[in-house]
N, C-alpha and C positions, 0 to 999 in steps of 0.2 A: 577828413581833416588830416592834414600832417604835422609833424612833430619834432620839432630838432630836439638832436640829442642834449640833455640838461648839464650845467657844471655843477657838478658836487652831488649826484644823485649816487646812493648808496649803489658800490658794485661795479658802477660804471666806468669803465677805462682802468682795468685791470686796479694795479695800485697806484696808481695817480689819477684820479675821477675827473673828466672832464675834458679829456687829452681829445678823447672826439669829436668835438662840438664839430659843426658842419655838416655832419652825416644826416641828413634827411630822413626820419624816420615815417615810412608810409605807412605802417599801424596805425588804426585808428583809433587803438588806445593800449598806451605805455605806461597807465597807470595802474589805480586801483577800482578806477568808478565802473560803477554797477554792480561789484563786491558785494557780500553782505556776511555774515558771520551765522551757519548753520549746519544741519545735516540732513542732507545734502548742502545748505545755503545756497546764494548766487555766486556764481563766476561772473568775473569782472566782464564788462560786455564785451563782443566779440570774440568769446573765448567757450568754447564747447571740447565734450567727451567725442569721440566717434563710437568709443562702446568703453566698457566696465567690464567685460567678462565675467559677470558677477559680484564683482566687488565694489563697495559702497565706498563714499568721495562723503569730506566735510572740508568748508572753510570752517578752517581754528581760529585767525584773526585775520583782518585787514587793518597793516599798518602802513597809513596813508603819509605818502603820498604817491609811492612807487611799490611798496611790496606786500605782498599777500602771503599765508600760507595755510596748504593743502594737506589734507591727508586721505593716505587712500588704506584702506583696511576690508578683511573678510577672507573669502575662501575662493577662490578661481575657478569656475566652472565650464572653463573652455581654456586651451592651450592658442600663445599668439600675441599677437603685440593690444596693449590700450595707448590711444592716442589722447593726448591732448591738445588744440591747435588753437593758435594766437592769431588767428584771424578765420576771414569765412574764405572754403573754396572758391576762388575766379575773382575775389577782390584787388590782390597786387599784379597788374598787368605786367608783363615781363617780356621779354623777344631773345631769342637763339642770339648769341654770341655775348650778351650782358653781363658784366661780373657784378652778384650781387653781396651783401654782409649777413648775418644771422647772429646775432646776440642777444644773452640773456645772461640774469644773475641766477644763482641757486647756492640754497645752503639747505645741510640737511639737520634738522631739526629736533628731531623721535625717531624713534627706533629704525629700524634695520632694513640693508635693501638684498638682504642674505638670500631669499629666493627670488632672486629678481634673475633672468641671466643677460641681461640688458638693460641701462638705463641713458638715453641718447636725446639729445639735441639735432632736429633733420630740417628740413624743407625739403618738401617735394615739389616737383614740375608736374602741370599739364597744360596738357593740350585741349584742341576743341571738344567741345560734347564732356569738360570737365575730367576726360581721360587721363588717368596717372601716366605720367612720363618721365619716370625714375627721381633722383635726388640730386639738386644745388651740390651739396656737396658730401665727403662721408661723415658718416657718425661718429659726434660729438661724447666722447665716452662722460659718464657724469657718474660711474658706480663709484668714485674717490672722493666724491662732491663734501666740502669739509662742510665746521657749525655756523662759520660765520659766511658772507653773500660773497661769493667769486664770480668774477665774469669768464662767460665761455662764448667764444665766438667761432664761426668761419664762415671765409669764402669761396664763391664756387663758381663757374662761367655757363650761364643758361646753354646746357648741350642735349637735352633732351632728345630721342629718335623725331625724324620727321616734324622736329619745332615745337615749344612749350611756347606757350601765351599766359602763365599765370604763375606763379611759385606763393604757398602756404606752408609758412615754418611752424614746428610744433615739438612737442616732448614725448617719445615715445618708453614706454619700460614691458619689456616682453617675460613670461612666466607660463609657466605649467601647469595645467588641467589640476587642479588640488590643491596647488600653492597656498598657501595661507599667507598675506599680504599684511604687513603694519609698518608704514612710515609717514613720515610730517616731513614736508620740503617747505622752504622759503624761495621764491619766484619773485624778480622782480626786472622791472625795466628792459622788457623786452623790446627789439631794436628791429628793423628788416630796412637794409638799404640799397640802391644802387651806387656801384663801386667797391672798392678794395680798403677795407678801415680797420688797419690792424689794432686801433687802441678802441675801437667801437665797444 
């Protein structure tokens, strides 16, 4: 199912919400559903870890209708990026030359992203056999991310080696073997489009 983007959804269209409408969102959920409030809890459907590195994930709340938030806490027991991704691999069909959108809202919540040395906004490309083939476009810095929900967006032109057939946007925060991790983000109204939508 697709989803046009909403008027008045908190975050949405920088500071004036709504400026997007049109943008076709092909997530197949820019909501909250499937959410549940736990530790670990659920993550909203379609939406998984690729790893933890040791570190333990809670939904704090789900405030419906668009925003959730997360917290991720513990000690790192591997150096390297944790992903989070807002759809499944090989579900947004994409082709070599396409410009696509990648938005999302974030606010940070609790405590601190002081050992983080990365905290980014990506979609990746692949190719057949679900092969990574690099990144949409560069990294969405988010270690400034303020209290209240900003939107962070970009665009990127499917240029993958040898042709991409998929693109999976997702939140990545990279850290160090020891790291001890405590923060709370607010996540919402995540966006994935074809074309150029600078107020998406």
């Amino acid at each position: 199912m697709v989803r046009y983007l909403g008027v008045g959804l908190p975050g949405v269209g920088g500071a004036a919400p709504g400026k997007g409408v049109g943008a076709l969102n092909v997530l197949r959920n820019s909501t909250v559903a499937g959410a549940a409030v736990g530790t670990p809890g659920t993550l909203p459907t379609y939406h998984s870890f690729t790893t933890l590195r040791g570190l333990s994930r809670e939904v704090v709340a789900v405030n419906a209708p668009t925003s959730w938030d997360l917290r991720i806490f513990g000690t790192a027991t591997s150096s390297g990026g944790v992903e989070m991704i807002f759809e499944a691999n090989n579900t947004v069909v994409a082709a070599t030359g396409q410009v696509w959108t990648n938005a999302v809202s974030f606010a940070k919540i609790a405590g601190a992203f002081t050992n983080l040395s990365a905290l980014s906004l990506l979609c990746a490309e692949y190719k057949a056999a679900a092969a990574y083939n690099g990144e949409l476009h560069a990294a969405v810095n988010l270690l400034a991310m303020p209290g209240t929900l900003q939107r962070y967006r970009a665009s990127g032109t499917v240029d993958g080696p040898g042709g991409s057939i998929s693109l999976t946007p997702y939140l990545q925060f990279n850290l160090l073997n020891g790291a001890v991790i405590d923060f709370t983000i607010r996540i919402s109204a995540p966006l994935l489009a074809i074309g150029d939508w600078p107020t998406a």
